[in-house]
Structures are given as C-alpha cells and as structure tokens.
mmCIF file of the C-alpha atoms, coordinates in Angstrom:
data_MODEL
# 
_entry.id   MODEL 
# 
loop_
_atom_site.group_PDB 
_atom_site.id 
_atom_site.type_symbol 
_atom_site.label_atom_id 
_atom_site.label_alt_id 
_atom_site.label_comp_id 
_atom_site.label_asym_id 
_atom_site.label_entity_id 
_atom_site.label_seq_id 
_atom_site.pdbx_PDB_ins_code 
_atom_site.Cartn_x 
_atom_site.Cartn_y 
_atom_site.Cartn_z 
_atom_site.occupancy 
_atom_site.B_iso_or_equiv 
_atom_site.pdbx_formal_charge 
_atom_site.auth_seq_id 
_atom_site.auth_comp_id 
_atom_site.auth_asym_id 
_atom_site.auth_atom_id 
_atom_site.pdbx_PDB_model_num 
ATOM 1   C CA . UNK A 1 1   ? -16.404 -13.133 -27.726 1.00 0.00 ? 1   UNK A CA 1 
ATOM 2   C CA . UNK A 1 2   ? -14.631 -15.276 -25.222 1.00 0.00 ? 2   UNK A CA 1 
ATOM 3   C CA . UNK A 1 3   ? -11.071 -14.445 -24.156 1.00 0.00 ? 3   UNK A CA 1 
ATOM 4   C CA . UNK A 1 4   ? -9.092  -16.208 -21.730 1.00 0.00 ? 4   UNK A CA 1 
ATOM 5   C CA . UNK A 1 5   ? -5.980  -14.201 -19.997 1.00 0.00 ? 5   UNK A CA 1 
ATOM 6   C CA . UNK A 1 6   ? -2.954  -16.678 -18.600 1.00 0.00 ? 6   UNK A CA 1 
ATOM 7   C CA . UNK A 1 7   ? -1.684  -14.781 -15.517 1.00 0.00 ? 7   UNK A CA 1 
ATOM 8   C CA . UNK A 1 8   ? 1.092   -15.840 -13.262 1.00 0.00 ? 8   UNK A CA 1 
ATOM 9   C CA . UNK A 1 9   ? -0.377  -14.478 -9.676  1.00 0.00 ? 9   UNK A CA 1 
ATOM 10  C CA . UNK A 1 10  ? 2.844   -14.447 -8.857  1.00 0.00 ? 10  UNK A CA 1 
ATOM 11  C CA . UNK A 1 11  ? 4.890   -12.242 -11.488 1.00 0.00 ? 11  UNK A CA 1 
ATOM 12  C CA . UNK A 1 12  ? 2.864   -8.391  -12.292 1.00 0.00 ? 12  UNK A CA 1 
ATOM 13  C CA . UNK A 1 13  ? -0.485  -10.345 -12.661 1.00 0.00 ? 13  UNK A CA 1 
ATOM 14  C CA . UNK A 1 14  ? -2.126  -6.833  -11.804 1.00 0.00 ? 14  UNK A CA 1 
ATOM 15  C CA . UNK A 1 15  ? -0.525  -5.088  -15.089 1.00 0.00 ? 15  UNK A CA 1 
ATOM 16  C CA . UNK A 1 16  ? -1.603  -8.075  -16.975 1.00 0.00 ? 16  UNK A CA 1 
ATOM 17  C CA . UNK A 1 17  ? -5.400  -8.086  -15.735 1.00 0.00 ? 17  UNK A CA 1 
ATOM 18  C CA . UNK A 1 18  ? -5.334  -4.196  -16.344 1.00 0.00 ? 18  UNK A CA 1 
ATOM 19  C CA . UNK A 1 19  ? -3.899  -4.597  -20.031 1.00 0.00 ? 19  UNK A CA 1 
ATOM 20  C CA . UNK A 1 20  ? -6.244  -8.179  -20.904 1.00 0.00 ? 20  UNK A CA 1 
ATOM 21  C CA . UNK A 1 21  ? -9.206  -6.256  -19.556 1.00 0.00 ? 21  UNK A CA 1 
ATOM 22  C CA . UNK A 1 22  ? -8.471  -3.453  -21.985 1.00 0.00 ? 22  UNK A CA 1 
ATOM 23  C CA . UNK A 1 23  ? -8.207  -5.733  -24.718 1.00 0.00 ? 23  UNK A CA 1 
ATOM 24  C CA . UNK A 1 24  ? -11.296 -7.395  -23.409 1.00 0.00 ? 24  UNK A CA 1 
ATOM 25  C CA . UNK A 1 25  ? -13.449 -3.807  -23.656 1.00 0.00 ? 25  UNK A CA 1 
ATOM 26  C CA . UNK A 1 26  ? -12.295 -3.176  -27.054 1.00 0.00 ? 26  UNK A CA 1 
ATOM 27  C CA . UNK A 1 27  ? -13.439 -6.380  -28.061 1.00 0.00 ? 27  UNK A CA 1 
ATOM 28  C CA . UNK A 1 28  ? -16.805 -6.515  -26.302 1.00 0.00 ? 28  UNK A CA 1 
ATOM 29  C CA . UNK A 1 29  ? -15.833 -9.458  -24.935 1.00 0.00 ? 29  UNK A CA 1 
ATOM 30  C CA . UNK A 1 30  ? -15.977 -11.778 -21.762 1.00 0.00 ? 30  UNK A CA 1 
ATOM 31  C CA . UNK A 1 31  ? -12.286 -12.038 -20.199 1.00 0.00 ? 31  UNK A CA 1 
ATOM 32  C CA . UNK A 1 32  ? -11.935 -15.077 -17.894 1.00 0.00 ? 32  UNK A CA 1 
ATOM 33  C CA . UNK A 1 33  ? -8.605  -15.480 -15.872 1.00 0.00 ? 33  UNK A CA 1 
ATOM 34  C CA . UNK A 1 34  ? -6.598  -18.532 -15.866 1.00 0.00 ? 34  UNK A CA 1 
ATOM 35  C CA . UNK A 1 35  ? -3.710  -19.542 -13.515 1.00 0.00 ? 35  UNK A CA 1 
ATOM 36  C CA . UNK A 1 36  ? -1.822  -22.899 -13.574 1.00 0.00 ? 36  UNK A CA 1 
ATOM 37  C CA . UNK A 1 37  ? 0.179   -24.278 -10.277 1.00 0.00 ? 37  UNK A CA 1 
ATOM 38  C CA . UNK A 1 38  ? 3.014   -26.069 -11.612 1.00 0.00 ? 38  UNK A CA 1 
ATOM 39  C CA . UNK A 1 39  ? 3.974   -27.208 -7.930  1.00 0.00 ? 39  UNK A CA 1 
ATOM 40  C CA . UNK A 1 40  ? 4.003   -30.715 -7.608  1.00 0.00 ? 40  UNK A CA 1 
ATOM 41  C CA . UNK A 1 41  ? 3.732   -31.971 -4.399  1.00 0.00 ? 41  UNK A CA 1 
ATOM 42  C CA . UNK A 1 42  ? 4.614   -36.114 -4.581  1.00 0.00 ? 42  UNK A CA 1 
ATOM 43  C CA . UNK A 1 43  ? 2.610   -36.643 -0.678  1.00 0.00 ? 43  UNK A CA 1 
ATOM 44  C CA . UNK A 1 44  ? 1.628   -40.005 -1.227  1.00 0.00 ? 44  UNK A CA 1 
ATOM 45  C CA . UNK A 1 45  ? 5.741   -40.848 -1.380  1.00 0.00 ? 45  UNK A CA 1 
ATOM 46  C CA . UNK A 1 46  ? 6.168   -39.580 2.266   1.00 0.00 ? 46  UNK A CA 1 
ATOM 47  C CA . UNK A 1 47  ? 6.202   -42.504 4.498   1.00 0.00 ? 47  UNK A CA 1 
ATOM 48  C CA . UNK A 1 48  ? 4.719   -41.367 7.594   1.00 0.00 ? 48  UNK A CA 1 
ATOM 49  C CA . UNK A 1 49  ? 1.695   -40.138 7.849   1.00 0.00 ? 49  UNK A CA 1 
ATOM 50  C CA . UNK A 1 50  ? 1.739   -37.354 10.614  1.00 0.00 ? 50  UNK A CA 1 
ATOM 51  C CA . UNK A 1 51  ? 4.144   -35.745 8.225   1.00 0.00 ? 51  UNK A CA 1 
ATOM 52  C CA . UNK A 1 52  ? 1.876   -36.509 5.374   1.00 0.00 ? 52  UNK A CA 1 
ATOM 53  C CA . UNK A 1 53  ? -0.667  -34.964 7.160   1.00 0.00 ? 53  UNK A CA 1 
ATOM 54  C CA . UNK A 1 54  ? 1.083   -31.965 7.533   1.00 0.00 ? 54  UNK A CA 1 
ATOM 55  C CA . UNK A 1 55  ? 2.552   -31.512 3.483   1.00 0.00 ? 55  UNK A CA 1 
ATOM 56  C CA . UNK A 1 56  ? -0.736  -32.407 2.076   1.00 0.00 ? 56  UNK A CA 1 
ATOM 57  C CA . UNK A 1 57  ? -2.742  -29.740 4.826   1.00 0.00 ? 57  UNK A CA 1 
ATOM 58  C CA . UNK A 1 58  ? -0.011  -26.774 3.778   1.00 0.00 ? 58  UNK A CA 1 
ATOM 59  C CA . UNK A 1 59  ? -0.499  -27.979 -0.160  1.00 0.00 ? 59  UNK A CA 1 
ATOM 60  C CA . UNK A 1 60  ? -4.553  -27.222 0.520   1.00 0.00 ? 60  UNK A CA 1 
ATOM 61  C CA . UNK A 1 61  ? -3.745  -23.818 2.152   1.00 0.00 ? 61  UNK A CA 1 
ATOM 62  C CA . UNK A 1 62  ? -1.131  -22.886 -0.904  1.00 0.00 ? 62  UNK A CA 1 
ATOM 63  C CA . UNK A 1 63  ? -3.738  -24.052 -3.055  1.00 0.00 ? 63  UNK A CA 1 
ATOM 64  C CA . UNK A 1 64  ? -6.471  -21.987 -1.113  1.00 0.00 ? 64  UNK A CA 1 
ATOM 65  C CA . UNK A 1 65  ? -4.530  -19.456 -1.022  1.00 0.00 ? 65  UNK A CA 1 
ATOM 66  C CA . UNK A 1 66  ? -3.929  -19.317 -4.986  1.00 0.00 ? 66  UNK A CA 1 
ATOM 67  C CA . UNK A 1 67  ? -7.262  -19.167 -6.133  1.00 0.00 ? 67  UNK A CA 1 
ATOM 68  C CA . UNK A 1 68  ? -8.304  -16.262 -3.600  1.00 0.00 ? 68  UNK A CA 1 
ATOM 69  C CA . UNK A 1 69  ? -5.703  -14.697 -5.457  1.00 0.00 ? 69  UNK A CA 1 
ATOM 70  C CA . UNK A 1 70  ? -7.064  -15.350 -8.867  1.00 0.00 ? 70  UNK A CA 1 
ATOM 71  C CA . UNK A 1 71  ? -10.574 -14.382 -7.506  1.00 0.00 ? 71  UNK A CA 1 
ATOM 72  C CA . UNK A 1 72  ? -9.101  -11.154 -6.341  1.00 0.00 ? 72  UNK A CA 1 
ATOM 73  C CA . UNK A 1 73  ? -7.605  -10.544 -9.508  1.00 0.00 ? 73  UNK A CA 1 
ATOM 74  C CA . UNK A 1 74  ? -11.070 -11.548 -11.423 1.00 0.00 ? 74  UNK A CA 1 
ATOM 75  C CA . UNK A 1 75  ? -12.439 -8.633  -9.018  1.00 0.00 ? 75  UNK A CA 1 
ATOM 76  C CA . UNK A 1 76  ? -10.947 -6.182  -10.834 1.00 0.00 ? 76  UNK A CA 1 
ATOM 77  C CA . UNK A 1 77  ? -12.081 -6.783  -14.415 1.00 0.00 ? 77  UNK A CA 1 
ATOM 78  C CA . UNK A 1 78  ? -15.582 -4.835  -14.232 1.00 0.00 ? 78  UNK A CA 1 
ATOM 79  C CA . UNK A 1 79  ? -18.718 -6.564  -14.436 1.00 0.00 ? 79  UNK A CA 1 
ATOM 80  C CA . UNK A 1 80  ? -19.781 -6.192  -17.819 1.00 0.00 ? 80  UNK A CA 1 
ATOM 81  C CA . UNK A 1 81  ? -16.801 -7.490  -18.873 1.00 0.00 ? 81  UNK A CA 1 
ATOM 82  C CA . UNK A 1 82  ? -15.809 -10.274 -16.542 1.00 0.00 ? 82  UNK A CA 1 
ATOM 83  C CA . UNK A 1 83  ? -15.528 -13.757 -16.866 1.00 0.00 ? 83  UNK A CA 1 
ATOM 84  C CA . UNK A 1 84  ? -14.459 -17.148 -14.440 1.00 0.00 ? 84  UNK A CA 1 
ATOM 85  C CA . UNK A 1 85  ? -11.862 -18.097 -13.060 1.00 0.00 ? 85  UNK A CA 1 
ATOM 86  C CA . UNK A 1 86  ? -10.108 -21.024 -14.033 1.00 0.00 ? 86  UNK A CA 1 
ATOM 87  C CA . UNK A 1 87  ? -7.430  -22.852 -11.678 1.00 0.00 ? 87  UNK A CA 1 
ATOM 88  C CA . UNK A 1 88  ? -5.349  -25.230 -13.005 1.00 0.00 ? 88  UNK A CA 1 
ATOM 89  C CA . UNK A 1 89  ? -2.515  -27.491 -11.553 1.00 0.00 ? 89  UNK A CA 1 
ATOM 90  C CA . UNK A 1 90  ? -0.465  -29.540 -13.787 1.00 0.00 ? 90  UNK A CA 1 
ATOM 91  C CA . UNK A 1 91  ? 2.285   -27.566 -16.987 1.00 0.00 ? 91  UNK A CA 1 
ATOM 92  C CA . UNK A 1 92  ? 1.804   -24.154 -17.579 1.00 0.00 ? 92  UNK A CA 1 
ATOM 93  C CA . UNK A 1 93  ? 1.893   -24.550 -20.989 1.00 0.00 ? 93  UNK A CA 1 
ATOM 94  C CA . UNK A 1 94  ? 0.276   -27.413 -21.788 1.00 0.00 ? 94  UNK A CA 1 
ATOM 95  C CA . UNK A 1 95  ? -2.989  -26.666 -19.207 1.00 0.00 ? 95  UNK A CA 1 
ATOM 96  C CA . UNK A 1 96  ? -3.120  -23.011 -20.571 1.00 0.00 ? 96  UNK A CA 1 
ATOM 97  C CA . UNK A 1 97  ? -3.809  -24.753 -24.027 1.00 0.00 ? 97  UNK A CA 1 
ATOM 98  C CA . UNK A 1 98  ? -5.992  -27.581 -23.128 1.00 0.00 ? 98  UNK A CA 1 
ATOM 99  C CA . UNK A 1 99  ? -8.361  -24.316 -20.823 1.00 0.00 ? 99  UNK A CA 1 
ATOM 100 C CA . UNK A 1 100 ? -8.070  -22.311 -24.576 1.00 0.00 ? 100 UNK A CA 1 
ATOM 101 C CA . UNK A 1 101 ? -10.566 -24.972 -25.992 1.00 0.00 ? 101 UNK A CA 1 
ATOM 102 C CA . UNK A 1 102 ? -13.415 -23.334 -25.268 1.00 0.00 ? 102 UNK A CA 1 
ATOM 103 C CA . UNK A 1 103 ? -12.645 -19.597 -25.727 1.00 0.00 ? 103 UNK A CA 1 
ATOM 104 C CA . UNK A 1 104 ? -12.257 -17.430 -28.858 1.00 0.00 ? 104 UNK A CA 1 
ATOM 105 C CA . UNK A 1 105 ? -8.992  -16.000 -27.952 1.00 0.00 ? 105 UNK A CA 1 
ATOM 106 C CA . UNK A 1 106 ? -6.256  -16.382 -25.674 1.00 0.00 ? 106 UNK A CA 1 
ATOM 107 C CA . UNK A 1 107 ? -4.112  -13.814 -24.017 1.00 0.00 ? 107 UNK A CA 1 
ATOM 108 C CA . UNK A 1 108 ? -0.904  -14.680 -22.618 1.00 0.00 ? 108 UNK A CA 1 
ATOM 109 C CA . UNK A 1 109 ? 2.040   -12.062 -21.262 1.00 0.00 ? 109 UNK A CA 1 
ATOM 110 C CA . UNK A 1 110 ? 5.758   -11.946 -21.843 1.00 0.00 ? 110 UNK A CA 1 
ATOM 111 C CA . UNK A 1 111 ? 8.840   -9.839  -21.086 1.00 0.00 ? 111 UNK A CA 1 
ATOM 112 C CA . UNK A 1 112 ? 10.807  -10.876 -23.942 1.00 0.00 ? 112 UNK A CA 1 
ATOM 113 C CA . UNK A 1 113 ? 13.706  -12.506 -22.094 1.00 0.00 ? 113 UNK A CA 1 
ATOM 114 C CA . UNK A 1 114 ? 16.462  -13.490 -24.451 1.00 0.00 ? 114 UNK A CA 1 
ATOM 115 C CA . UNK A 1 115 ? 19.777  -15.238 -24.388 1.00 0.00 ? 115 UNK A CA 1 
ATOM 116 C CA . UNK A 1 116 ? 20.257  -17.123 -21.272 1.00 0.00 ? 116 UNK A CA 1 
ATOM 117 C CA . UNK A 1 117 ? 17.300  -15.921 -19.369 1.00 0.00 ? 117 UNK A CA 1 
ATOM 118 C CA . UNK A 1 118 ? 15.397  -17.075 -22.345 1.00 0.00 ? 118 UNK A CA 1 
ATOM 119 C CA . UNK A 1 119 ? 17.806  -20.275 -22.374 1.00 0.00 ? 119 UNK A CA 1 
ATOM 120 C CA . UNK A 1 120 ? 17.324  -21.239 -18.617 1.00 0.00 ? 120 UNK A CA 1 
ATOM 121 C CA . UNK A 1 121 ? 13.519  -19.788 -17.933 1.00 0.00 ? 121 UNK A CA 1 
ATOM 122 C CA . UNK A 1 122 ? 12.571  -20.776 -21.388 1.00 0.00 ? 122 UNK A CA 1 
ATOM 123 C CA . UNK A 1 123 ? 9.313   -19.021 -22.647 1.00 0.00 ? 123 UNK A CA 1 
ATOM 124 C CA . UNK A 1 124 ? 5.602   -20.503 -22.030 1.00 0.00 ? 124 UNK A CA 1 
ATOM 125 C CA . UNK A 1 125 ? 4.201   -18.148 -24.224 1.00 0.00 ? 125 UNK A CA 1 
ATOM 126 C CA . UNK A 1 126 ? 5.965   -19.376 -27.228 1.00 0.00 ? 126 UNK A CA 1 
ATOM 127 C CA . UNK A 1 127 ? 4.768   -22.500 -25.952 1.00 0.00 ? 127 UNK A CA 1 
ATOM 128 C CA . UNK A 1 128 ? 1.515   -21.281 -25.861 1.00 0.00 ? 128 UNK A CA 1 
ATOM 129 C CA . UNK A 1 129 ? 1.568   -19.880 -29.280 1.00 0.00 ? 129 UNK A CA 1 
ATOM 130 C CA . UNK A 1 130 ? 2.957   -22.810 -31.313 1.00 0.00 ? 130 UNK A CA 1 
ATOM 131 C CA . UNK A 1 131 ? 0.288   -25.097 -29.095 1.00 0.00 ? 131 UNK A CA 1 
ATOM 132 C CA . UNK A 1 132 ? -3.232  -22.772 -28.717 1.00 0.00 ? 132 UNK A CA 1 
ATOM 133 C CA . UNK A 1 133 ? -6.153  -23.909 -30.273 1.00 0.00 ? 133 UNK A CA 1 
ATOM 134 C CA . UNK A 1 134 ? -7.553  -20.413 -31.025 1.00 0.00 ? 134 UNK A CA 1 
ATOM 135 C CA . UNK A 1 135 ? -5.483  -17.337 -31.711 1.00 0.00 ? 135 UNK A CA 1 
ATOM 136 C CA . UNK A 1 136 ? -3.349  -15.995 -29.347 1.00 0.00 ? 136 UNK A CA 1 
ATOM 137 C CA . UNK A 1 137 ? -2.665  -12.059 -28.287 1.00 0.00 ? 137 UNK A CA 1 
ATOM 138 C CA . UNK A 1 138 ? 0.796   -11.345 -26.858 1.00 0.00 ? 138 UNK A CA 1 
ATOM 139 C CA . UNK A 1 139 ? 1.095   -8.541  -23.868 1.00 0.00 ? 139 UNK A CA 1 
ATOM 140 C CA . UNK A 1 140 ? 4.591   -7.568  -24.063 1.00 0.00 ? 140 UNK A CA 1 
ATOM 141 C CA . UNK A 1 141 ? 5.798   -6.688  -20.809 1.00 0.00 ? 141 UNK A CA 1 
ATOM 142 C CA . UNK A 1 142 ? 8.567   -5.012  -19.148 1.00 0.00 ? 142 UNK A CA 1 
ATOM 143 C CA . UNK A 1 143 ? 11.372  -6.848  -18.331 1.00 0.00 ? 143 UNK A CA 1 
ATOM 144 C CA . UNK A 1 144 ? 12.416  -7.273  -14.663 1.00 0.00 ? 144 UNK A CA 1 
ATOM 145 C CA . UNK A 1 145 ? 15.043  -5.378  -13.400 1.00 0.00 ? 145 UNK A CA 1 
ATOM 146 C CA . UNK A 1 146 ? 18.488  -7.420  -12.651 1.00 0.00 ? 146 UNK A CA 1 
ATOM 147 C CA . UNK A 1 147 ? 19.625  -6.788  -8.790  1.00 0.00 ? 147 UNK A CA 1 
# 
C-alpha cells in the first residue's frame, strides 16, 4: 500500500509524521511525505535585475531550505516503512490532489478550526477530501492555542 501524508513543515509537521507513520505501520504500507509552497514569488515583474538577482537567489535558498526540511522529516519515518519526498509549489489543495494520483491513500491533518478561523483560514483538508482521487484519512489535531 501507498500512502501519501500532506504536512505543512511549518505548522506541528513532527506530530503529523509521528501519527501518518503510525497509520503507515498498521497498514504495512509505504508513507511518502508531501509539502506544497504556496509562495509565489512574481521575479520576472521586478524591473531591475540586480534586485532580481537578489529575490530570485533568496526564493532558491527558501526553496532549499524547504525540502531539507521535508527530507528531515522523511528521516524520521523508519526504513521499512518510508517513502519519497514530494515538493510541490503551486495550491495546497489542488497540488496535494493532483500528487494523490498515484498512491492508495492520502493522509492529510486538521485542527478543526470553526467559525471565523474556519471562515478566514478556510480548511485545505476539506478541500482535499471533496477533491482526492483515492480515499482520504483525517489526523485530527489539536488546535493552537490563542495568545
């Protein structure tokens, strides 16, 4: 069985490896990670060049940085059980589902925002579910505490 986890390196990716790679074991499965950079960065509308230069050299080190990031969190699913990594820039949602083709299942993590968190961060994993090409296994997840 291949699974495919959707992890946000930037928002408790760790917990989400940990509980994916559980679900992974259970399953005898393969568990690749996927993470999609929504970031956008428009260089080719900058007029000069030397500060071209400069955005499209810091949007290769975000980027680099990223997927060591993804790597690092492929590093701790164990052998056995691990998969690829699989970076992705474009909509969360939409790249998540189009990366799903190939896979048996797709895990995806939520914290079950509602009301206007829910209204004004929407929800990519409903996203994900209505759109997935295979079935889709929700991590519930904490939700953040409010400073």
């Amino acid at each position: 069985m291949r699974l495919l986890a959707a992890v946000d390196i930037h928002s408790a990716a760790d917990v989400v490896v940990a509980e994916a790679t559980r679900w992974a074991q259970r399953l005898g499965g393969k568990l690749s990670l996927t993470f999609v950079d929504e970031y956008e960065y428009s260089a080719h509308l900058i007029r000069d060049p030397a500060i071209r230069t400069v955005v499209v050299q810091q949007w290769d080190q975000i980027g680099a940085t990223n997927q060591a990031e993804l790597k690092r969190l492929l590093d701790l699913i164990p052998e056995p059980t691990r998969g690829a990594p699989v970076y992705l820039r474009g909509r969360a949602a939409e790249m998540v589902c189009e990366a799903a083709k190939g896979y048996d299942a797709l895990l995806v993590a939520t914290h079950g925002r509602r009301g206007l968190d829910h209204f004004f961060l929407g929800s990519v994993a409903e996203r994900i579910v209505r759109r997935a090409p295979c079935p889709v296994v929700v991590l519930r997840l904490q939700e953040p505490e409010k400073a």
